[in-house]
N, C-alpha and C positions, 0 to 999 in steps of 0.2 A: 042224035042220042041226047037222051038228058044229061046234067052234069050232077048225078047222083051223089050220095055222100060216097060211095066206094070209089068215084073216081076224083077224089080227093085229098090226096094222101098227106098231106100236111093236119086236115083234119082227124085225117084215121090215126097218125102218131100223135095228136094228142089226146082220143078216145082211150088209147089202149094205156098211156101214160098214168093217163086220171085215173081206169079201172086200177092199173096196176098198184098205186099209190094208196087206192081205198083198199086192196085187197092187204097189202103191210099194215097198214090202220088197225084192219080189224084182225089181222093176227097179233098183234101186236098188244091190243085190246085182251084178246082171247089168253095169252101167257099170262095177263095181270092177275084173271081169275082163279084162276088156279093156287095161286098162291096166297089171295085174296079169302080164297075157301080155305085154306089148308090152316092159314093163319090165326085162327080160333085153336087151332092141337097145339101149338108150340108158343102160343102167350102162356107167362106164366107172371104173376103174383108176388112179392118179399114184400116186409116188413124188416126197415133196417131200423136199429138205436144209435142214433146220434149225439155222441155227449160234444158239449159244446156251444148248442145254438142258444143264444140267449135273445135273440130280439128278430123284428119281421125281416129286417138285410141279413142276418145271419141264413134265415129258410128259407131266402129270394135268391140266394149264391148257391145255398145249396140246391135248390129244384133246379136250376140255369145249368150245370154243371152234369145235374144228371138227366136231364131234357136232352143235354147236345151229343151223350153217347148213342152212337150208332146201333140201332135196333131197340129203343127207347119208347114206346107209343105215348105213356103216362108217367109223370113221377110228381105224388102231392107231399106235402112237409105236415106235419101234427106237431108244431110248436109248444104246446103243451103237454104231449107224449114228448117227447123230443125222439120222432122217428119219422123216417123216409119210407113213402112204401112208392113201388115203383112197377109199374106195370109195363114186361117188355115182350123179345124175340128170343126165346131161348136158343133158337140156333143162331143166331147170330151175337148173341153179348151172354157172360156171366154175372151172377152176384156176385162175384169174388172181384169185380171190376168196379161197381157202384162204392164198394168198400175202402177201396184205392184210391175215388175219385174223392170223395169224403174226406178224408185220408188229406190228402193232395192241397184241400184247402183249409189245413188248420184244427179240424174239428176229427173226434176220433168215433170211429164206425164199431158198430157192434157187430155181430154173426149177423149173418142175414138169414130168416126164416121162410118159409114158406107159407103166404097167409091163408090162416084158417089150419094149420098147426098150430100142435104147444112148443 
């Protein structure tokens, strides 16, 4: 008899290992999409007023600050507006939070709008 791969079973437990291993991969893969797709409906947009910032470390403390909240994808500084606008996950964080965070270091937050409202 030949010594085929089926009569092999050291090799056959780690065929079925590695299949297994690829086959979590790509479910695994497959969950991100979804939520990947969905992610375009629930970004949304503010425009905050920051009184306060007067100089480039002042808008470099505040973007750091609203960069590091969780569900965060963008947040740029308009130093010249002196406003935050901040691009995030609405299900996962509010603007009633980036206002806080504002807040928190000194500098005071105005209403947060929704950009492209008045």
């Amino acid at each position: 008899m030949s010594s085929g791969f089926i009569h092999k079973p050291k090799e056959m437990i780690k065929f079925v290992f590695v299949v297994a291993v690829g086959a979590l991969l790509v479910m695994a893969a497959a969950q991100d999409r979804p939520y990947a797709a969905t992610n375009e409906a629930i970004t949304k947009t503010v425009v905050i007023p920051v009184e306060g910032m007067t100089c480039a470390s002042c808008a470099a403390n505040v973007k750091r600050a609203l960069k590091a909240i969780d569900g965060v994808f963008e947040a740029k500084i308009d130093l010249k507006q002196r406003s935050a606008t901040v691009r995030f996950d609405e299900g996962r964080v509010s603007p009633g939070r980036f206002a806080e965070t504002i807040n928190k270091l000194g500098y005071k937050a105005g209403t947060p709008r929704v950009e492209g409202s008045q």
